[in-house]
Structures are given as C-alpha cells and as structure tokens.
N, C-alpha and C positions, 0 to 999 in steps of 0.2 A: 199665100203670104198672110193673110189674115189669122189661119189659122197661128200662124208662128206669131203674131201681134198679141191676141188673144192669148199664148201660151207665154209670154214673159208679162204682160200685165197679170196674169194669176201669179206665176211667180213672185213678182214683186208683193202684189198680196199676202200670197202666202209667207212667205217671211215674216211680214211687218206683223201679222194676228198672231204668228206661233212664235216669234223672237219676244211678243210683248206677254204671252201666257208661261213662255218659258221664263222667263225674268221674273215676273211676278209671282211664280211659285216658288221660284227657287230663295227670292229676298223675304218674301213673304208670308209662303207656309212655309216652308224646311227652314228657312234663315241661315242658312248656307254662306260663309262666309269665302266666296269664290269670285275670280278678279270682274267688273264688269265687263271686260273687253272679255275674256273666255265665255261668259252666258252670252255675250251678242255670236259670236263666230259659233255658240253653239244652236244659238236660233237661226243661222243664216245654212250652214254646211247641209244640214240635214235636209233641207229644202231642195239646196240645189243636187244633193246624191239621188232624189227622190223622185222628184215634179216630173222631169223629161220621161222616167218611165212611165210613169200613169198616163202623160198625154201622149209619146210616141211609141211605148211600146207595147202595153198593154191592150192597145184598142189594135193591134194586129193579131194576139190570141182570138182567135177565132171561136175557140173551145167554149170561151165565156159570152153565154149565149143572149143574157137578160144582161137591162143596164143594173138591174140590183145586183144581177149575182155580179156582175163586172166593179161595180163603187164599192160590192163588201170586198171582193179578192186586194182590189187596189187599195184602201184603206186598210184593212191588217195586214198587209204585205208592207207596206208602208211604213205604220206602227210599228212593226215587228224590228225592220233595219234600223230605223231613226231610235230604236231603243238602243242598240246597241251603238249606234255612233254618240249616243248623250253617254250611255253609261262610261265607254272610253274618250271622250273631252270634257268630259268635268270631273272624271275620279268619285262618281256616286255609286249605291247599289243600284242591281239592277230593278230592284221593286220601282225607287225612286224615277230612274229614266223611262219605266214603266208608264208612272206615273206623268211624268211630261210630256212623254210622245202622245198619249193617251189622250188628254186634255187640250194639246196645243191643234192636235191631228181634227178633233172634235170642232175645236173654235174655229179653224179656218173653212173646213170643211162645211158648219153651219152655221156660217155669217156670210160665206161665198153663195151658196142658196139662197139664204136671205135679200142679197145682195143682186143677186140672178134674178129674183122674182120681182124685185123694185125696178129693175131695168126693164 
C-alpha cells in the first residue's frame, strides 16, 4: 500500500511542476492565445496517460537492466507520447509540444530528485 501512496503523491506532483512549466511557456514564450482551462487539462491528462506506466509497468520489463538505462527508457518514452497528446489538445506544432513535453518532463523529473534528496 505504500507503494500506491507514494505513487499518487508523485502524481499529484507531477502535475502541479509540468501543468505550471506547461502554462508558463505556452503564456510566456510562444504567447499563445489558448483558453486557460485547455493549458490546465493539458498539464493534468498527460500525466495521468503516463505516470502509472513508469511506476507499474515499466519496472516489470525485466530487459531494462540498470536504473539509468530504466529513467532514460521511461523518460523519452514519456516525452515522446506526452508530445503527441499536447500537440492534439492544444492545436500546436509538433516542434512546439516538443518543446513542452521536453521542459515540463525535465522540471518535474529534476525537482522530484531534488526533492527525494532533501527528504
């Protein structure tokens, strides 16, 4: 049970670091004039199509034998989907979603570390 305690506490995490990176670029750098309520369901969705694989299904490939080779497969497998769910809910290029999955995957990823090592 902890496990699954642990795994919706990152959850909520990770939403809240990539919903506020994903907002902040898109108002910010690109200036995108796109509804707020679509950039928040675009920071929340991708999280939740994502997070459960990395923590439940991925650590049953066996194949992935180191934790680096295991954080890089899960991270640009990641990035790679979460591109493609920004680039079809919000109507950008895909450079653009590129660009978000890229940076928001980045921040939650290394602030969760940061965050792991203060605990």
């Amino acid at each position: 049970m902890h496990y699954e305690i642990d795994f919706l506490s990152s959850l909520l995490f990770t939403i809240t670091i990539e919903t506020m990176v994903i907002y902040g670029l898109i108002r910010y750098f690109y200036k995108k004039e796109i509804e707020t309520k679509e950039i928040l369901f675009a920071g929340v969705l991708p999280s939740f199509a994502t997070l459960p694989y990395v923590w439940f299904i991925f650590p049953l490939l066996s194949v992935i034998g180191s934790y680096a080779l295991y954080v890089w497969t899960a991270e640009i497998s990641v990035t790679l989907i979460e591109v493609l769910i920004l680039y079809k809910l919000l109507n950008i290029s895909l450079k653009e979603a590129f660009v978000l999955s890229f940076f928001a995957n980045l921040a939650s990823y290394g602030i969760g570390k940061i965050v792991h090592i203060l605990m």
